[in-house]
C-alpha positions as CSV (number, residue, x, y, z in Angstrom):
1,X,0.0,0.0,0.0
2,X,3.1,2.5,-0.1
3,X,2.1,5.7,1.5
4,X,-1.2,5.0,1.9
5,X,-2.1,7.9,-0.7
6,X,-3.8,7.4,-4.2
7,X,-1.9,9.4,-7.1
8,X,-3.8,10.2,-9.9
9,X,-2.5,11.9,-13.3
10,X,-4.1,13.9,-15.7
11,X,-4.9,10.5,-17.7
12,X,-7.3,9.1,-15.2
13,X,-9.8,12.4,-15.7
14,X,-12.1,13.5,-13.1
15,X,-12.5,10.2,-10.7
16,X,-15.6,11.5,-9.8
17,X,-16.7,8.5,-8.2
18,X,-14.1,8.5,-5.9
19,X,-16.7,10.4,-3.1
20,X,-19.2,7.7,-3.0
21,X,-16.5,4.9,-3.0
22,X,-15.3,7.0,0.0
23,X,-18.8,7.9,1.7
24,X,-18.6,3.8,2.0
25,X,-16.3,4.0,4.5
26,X,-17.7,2.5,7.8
27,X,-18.5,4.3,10.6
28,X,-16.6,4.2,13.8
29,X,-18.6,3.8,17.2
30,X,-21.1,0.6,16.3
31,X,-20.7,-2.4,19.0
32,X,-20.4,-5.7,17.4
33,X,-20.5,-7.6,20.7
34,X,-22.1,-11.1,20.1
35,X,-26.3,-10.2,21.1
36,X,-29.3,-12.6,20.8
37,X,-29.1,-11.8,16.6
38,X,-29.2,-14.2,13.9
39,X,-26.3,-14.6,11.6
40,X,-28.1,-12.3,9.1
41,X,-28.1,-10.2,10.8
42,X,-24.7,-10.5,12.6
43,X,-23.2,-10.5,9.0
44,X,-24.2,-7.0,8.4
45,X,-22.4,-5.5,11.6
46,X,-20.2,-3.3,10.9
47,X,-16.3,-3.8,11.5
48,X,-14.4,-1.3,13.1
49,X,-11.2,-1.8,15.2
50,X,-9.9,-5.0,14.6
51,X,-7.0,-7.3,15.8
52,X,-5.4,-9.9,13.1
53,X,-4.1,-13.6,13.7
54,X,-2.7,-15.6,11.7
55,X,-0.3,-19.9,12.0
56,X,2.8,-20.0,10.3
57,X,2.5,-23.7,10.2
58,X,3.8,-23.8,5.7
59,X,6.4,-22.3,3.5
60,X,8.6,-19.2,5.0
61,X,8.2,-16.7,7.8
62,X,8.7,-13.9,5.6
63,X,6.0,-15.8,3.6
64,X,4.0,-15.9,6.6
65,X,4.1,-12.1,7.4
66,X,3.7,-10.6,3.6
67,X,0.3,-12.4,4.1
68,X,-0.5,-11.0,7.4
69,X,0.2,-7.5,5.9
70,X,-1.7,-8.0,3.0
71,X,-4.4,-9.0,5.4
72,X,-4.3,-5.7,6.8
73,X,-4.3,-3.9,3.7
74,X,-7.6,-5.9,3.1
75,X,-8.8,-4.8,6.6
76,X,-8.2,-1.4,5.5
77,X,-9.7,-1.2,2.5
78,X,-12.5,-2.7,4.2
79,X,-12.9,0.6,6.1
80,X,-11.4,-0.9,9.4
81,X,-8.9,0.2,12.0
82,X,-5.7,-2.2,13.0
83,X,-5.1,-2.1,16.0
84,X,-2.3,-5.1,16.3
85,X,-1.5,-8.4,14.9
86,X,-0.2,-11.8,15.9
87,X,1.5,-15.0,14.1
88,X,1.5,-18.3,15.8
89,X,4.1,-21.1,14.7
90,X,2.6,-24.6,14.7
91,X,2.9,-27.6,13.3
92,X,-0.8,-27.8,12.0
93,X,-4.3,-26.1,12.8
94,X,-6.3,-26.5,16.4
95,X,-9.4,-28.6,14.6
96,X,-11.6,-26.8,17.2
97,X,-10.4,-23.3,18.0
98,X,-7.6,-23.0,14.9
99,X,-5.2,-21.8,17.0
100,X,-5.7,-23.9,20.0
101,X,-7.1,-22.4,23.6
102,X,-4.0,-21.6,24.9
103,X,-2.7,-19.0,22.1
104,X,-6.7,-18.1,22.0
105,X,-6.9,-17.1,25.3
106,X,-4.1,-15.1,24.9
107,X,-5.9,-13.3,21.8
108,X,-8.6,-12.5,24.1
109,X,-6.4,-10.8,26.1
110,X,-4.7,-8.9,23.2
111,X,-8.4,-8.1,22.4
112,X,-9.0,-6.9,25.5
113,X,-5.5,-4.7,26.2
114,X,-6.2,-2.9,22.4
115,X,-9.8,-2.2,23.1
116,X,-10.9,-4.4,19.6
117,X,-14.2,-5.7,18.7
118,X,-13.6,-8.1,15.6
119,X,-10.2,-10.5,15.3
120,X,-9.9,-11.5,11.4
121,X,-8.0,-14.8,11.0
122,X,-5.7,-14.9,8.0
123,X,-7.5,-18.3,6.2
124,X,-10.9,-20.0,5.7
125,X,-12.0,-21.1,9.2
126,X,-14.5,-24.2,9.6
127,X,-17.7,-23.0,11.1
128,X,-17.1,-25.1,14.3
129,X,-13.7,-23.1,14.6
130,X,-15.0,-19.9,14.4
131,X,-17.6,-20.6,17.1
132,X,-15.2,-22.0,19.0
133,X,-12.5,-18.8,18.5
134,X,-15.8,-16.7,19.0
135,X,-16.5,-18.6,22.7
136,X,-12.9,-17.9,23.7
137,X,-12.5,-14.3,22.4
138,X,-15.8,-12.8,23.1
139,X,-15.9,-10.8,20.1
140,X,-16.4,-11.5,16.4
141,X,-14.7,-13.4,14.9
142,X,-14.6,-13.6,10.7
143,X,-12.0,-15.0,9.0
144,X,-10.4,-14.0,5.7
145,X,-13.1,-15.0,3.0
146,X,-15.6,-13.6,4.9
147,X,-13.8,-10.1,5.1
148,X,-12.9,-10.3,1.0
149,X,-16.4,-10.7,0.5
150,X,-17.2,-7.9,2.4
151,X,-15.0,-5.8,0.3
152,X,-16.6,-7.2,-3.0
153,X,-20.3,-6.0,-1.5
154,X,-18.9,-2.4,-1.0
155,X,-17.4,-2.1,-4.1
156,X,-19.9,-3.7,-6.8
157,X,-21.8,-1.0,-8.5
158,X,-23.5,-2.6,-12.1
159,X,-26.5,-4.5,-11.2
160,X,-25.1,-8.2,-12.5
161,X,-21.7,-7.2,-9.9
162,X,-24.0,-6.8,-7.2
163,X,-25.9,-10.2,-7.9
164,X,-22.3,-12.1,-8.1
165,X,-21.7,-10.3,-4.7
166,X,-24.3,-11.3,-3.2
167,X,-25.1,-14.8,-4.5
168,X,-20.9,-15.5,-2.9
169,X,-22.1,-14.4,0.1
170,X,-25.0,-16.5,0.7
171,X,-23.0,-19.6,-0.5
172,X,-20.6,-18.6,2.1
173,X,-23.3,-18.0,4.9
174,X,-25.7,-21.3,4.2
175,X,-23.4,-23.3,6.3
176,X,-22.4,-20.9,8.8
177,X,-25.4,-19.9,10.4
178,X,-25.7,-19.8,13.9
179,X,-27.5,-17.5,16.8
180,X,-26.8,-16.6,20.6
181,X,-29.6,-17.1,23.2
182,X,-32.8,-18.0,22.1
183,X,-33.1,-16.6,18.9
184,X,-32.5,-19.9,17.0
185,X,-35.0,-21.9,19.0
186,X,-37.8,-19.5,18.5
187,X,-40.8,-21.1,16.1
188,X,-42.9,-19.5,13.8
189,X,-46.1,-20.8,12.3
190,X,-46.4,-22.9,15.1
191,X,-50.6,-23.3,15.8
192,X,-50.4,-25.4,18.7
193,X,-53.4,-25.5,21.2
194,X,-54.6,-23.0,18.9
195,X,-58.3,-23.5,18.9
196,X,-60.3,-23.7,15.3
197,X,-57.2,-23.8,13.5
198,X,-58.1,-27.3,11.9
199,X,-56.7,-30.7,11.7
200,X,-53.0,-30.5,10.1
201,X,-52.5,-26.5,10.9
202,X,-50.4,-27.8,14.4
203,X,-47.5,-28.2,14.6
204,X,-44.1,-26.5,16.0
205,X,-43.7,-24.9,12.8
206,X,-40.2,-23.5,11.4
207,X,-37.1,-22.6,14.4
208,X,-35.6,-19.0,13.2
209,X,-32.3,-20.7,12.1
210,X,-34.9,-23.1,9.5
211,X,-36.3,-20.0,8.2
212,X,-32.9,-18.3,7.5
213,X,-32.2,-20.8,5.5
214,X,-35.0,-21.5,3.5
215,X,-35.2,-17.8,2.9
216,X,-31.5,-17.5,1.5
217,X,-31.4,-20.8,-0.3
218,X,-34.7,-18.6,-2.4
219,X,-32.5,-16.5,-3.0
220,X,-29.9,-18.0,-3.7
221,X,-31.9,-19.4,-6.5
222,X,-33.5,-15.9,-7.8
223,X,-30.0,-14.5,-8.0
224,X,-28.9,-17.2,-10.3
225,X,-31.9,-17.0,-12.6
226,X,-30.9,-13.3,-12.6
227,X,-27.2,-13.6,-13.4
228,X,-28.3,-16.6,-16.4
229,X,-30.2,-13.3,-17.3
230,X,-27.8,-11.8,-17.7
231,X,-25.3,-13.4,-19.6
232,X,-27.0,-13.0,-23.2
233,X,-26.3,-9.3,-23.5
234,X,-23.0,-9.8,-22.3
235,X,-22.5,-12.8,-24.9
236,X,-24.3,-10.3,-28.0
237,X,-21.7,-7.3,-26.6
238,X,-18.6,-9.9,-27.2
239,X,-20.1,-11.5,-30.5
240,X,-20.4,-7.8,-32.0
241,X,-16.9,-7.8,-31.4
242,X,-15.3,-10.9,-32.8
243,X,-17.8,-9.9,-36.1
244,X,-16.1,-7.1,-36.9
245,X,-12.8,-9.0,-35.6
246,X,-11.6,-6.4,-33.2
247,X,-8.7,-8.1,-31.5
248,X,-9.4,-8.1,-27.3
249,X,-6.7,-7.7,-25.5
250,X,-7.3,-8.1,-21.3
251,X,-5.8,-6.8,-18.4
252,X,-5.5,-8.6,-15.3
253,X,-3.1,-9.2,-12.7
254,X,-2.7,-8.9,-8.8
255,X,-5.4,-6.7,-6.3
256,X,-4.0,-3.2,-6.1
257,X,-1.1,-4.0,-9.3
258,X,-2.0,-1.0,-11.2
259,X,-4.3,-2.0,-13.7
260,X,-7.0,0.7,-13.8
261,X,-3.7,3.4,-14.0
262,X,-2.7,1.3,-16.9
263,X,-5.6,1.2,-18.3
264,X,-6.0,4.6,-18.1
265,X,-2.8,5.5,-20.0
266,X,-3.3,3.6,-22.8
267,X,-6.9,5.0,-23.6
268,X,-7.9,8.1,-21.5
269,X,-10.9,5.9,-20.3
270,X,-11.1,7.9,-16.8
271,X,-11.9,5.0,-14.8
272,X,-11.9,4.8,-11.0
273,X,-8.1,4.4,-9.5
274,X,-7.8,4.2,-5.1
275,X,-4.8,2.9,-3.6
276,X,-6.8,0.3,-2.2
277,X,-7.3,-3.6,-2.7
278,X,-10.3,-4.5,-5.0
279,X,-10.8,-1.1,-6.5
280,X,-11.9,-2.6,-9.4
281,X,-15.0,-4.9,-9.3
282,X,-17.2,-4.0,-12.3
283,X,-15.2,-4.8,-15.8
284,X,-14.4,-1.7,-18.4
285,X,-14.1,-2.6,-22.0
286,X,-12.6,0.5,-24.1
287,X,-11.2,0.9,-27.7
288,X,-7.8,1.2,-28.0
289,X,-5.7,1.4,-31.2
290,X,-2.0,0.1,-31.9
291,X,0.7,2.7,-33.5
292,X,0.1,1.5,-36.4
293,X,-3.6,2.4,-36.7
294,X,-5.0,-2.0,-35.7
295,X,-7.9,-1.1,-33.5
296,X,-8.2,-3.8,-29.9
297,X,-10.4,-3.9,-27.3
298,X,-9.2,-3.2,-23.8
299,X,-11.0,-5.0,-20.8
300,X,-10.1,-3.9,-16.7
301,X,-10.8,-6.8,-14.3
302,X,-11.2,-7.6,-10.8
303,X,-8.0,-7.9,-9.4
304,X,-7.2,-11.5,-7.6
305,X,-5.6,-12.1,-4.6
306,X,-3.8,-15.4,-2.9
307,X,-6.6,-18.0,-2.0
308,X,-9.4,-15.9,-3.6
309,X,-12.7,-17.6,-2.1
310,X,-13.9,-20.6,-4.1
311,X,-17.4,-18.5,-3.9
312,X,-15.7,-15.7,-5.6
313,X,-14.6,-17.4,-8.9
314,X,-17.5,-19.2,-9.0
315,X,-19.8,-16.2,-8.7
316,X,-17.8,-13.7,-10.9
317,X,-17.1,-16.4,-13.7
318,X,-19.1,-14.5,-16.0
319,X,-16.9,-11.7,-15.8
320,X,-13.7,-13.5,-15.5
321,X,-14.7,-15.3,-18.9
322,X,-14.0,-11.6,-20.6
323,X,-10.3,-12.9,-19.8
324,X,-10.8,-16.3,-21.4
325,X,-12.0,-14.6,-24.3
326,X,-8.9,-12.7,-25.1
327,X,-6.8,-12.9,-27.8
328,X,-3.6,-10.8,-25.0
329,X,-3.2,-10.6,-21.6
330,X,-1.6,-7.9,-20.1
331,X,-0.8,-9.7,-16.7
332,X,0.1,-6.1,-14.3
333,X,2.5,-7.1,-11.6
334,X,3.4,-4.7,-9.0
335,X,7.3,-5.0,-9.1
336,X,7.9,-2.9,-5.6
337,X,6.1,-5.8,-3.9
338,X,8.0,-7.9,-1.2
339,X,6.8,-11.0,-3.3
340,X,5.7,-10.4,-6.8
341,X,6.7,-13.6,-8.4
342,X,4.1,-15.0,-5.6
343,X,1.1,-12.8,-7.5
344,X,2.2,-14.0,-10.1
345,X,1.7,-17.4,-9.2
346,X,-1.4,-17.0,-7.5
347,X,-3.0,-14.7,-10.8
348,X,-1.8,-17.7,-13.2
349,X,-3.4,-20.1,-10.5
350,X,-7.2,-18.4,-11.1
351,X,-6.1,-18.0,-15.0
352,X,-5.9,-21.4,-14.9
353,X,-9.3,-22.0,-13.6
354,X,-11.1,-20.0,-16.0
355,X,-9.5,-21.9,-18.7
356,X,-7.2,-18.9,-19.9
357,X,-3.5,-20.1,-19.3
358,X,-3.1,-21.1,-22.3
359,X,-3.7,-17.4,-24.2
360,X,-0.6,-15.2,-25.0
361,X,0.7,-13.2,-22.3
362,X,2.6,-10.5,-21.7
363,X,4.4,-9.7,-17.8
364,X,3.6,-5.5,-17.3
365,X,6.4,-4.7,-14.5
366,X,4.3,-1.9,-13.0
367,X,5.6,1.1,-10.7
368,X,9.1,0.7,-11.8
369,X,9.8,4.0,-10.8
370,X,9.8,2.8,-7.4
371,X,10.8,-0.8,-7.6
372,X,14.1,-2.4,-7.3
373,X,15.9,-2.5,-10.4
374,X,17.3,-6.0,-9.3
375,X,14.4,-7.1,-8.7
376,X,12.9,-6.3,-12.2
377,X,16.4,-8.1,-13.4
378,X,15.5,-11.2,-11.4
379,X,11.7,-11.0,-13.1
380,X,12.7,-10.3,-16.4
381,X,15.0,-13.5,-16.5
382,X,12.1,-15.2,-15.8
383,X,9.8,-14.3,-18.2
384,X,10.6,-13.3,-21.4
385,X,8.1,-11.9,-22.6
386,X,7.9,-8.5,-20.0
387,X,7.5,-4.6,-20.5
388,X,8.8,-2.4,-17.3
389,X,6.4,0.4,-17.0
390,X,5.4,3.2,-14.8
391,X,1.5,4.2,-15.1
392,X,2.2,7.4,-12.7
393,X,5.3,8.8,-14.9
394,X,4.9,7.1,-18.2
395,X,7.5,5.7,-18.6
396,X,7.4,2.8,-20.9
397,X,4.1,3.3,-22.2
398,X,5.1,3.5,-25.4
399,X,7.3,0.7,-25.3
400,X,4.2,-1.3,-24.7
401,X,2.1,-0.2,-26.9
402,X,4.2,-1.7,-29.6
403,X,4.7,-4.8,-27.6
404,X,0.8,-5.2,-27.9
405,X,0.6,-4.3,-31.6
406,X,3.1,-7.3,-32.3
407,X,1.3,-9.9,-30.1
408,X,-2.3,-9.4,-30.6
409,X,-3.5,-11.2,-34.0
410,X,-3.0,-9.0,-37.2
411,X,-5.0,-8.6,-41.0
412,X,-3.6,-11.4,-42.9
413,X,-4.8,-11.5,-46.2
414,X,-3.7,-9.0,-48.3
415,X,-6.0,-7.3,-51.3
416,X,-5.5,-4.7,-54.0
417,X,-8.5,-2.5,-54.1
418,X,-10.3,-0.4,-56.7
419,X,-13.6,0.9,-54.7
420,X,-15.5,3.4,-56.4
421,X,-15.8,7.3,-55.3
422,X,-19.9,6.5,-54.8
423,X,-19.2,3.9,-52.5
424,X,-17.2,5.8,-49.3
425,X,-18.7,3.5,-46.8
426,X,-16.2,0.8,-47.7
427,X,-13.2,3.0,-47.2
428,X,-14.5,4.3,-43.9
429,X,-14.9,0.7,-42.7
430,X,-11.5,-0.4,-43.6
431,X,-10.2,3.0,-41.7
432,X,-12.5,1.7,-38.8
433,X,-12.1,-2.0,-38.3
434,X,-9.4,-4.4,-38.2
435,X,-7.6,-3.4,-41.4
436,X,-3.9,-2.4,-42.3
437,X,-4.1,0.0,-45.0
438,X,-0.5,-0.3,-46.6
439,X,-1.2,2.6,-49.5
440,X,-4.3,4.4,-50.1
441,X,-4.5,6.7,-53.3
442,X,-6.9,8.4,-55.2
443,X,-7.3,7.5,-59.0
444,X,-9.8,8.3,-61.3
445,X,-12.1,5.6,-61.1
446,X,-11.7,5.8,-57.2
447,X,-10.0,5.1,-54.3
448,X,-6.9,2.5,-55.2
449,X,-6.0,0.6,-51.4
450,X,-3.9,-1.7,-51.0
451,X,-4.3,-3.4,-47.6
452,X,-4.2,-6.2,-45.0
453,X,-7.4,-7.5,-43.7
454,X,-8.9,-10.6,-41.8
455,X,-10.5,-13.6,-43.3
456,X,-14.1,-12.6,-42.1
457,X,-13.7,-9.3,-44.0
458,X,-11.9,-10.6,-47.2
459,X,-15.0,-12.2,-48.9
460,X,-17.3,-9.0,-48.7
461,X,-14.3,-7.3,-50.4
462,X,-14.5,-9.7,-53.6
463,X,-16.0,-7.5,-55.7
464,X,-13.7,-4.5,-55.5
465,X,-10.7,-6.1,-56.1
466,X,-8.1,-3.8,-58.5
467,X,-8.3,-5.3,-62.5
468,X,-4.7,-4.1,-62.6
């Protein structure tokens, strides 16, 4: 997160809405003490000052910490304050309380000493452990899923982002459910010893946990009839494009990598940039064209993040398929991270699962105007097929741009035209989609072009082809 501040240039236009993504921002002085609520309830508590944990029981210490920071950017971004964190070695998880009741209790006192209401755990926790955390600690308790998610439902804006959200949510919750008190043995329906109610209207009738989850697995089930819904104007939008065979070139990479700056510099599309994890929910397609005039599509994703939630791939398949669909991907690293061959690994890991690792790629070495040069050395070795750019100075840019014009899929066929001066329409078209006009003159039966188009657009061309 560097400074903490978000720098903007004159390419990313008015960021106008950066105020409502800020008015978001939660509000400080709400209790989330565990109260006779139901889980739905609970869910929707706000977090405020929070204390992370996290087991170094894998892989390095340094390993172990980069992902306890990067839990705290999360936190952050989330809108909460961190107040402290702790890293316990062990051999292997406590199966009832994660960290066993020792190390717990000892949490609880951290908790108590820093004055927090919510601990975030750095994994996926079981639903027994989180109880069981939650007995010990006294306070919330979510784990990091849970918190990513909450992220994802402040930041979604389009109407089909919202629905994937959502519908991650509720796969997450289904299982989780629980209540304090009484609230989950309360009934309702229930008609006993009512009198006139007639023979097969008794019975206890649903307990409140019941009806939680027959409510969310509804809708559960309209949000997926509303996604399928969907889908077909986001299928006609990509159809329109591979008929007039504009070439789609994708940017992903790493939460927080730079790809809305980058995005930004190569077509002045204004959109949203924060220094913040999971800016970018909602996916922007814009036109972009290569120095030598070959127009491509250019499509911002959500960012991914090491052990993005099962729910969330699932969920925002649809939009992650605008990857799969790509002819280039511009895979943004952040090369002043502590670990950016490990984004690396864990971008090509989700790439993987939405069938994409197979499409050209090309390795954008963002913020190299503060990264270590040895570092982008070390990278570079690695990959060979790399730019090293800055989106904040500019640097590069350019050097990119022609890196993309030779990777994406150029006009092939090549055709010596004669169209006539009555019939400007063709001419405009080859100046607007996928062609490489080589020469372009005009003679006096009309306008002689000699130039390189795609298969799809050759036939329709047939007729004008030069008698000379």
């Amino acid at each position: 997160m560097q400074d903490g501040a978000t720098r903007h240039t004159t390419y990313d236009g008015d960021q106008q809405d950066l105020a409502d993504r800020h008015a978001l921002r939660r509000v400080t002085g709400l209790s989330t003490e565990l109260e006779d609520v139901t889980e739905v309830e609970y869910r929707q508590l706000r977090l405020e000052k929070v204390v992370l944990a996290g087991i170094w029981y894998e892989g390095t210490l340094i390993e172990a910490e980069n992902s306890l920071q990067e839990l705290a950017a999360l936190a952050e971004t989330a809108g909460s304050q961190v107040l402290d964190g702790a890293l316990q070695r062990r051999a292997k998880p406590d199966p009832g309380t994660y960290f066993g009741s020792g190390k717990a209790q000892e949490l609880r006192d951290m908790v108590v000493a820093t004055g927090a209401d919510t601990v975030i755990v750095d994994t996926e926790l079981a639903p027994s452990q989180r109880r069981g955390l939650e007995d010990i600690v006294k306070v919330k308790v979510i784990d990091r899923t849970a918190l990513i998610l909450d992220i994802f439902a402040q930041h979604a804006k389009s109407r089909e982002g919202k629905a994937q959200v959502e519908l991650a949510q509720l796969e997450y919750l289904l299982p989780r459910l629980r209540g304090w008190g009484e609230s989950m043995s309360r009934q309702a329906g229930g008609q006993v010893g009512s009198a006139g109610a007639g023979m097969g209207s008794r019975g206890p009738g649903e307990t409140k946990i019941e009806l939680d989850r027959r409510k969310i697995r509804n809708r559960m089930a309209k949000l997926r009839r509303d996604i399928i819904g969907m889908k077909p104007a986001r299928e006609a939008k990509r159809a329109n494009r591979r008929r007039n065979s504009v070439p789609a070139v994708s940017i992903a990479g790493y939460t927080n990598a730079g790809k809305s700056s980058l995005l930004n510099r190569l077509t002045d599309a204004g959109v949203l940039v924060e220094n913040a994890l999971f800016a970018t929910l909602d996916p922007t397609v814009r036109h972009a064209v290569t120095p030598d005039g070959i127009g491509y599509t250019l499509a911002d994703t959500v960012g991914f993040v090491r052990a993005l939630p099962t729910q969330l791939v699932e969920a925002f398949r649809s939009t992650l398929e605008e990857i799969g669909e790509s002819d280039v991907i511009l895979h943004v690293v952040d090369a002043s991270h502590p670990d950016p061959e490990g984004q690396i690994a864990a971008v090509r890991e989700v790439l993987t699962e939405v069938e994409a690792s197979k499409i050209p790629e090309i390795i954008v070495l963002n913020k190299a105007d503060i990264a270590d040069p040895l570092v982008i050395e070390r990278i570079q070795r690695r990959e060979p097929h790399t730019a090293v750019v800055s989106s904040r100075t500019g640097a590069g840019i350019d050097e990119l741009k022609s890196l993309v014009a030779e990777t994406i899929p150029r006009p092939n066929i090549l055709l010596d035209l004669l169209v006539p001066y009555d019939r400007g329409d063709v001419v405009s078209r080859l100046h607007s989609q996928d062609a490489e006009i080589l020469s372009l003159e005009h003679e006096a039966e009309g306008t002689h072009v000699v130039v390189k188009v795609r298969e799809e657009l050759a036939a329709g061309l047939a007729e004008y082809s030069s008698r000379d």
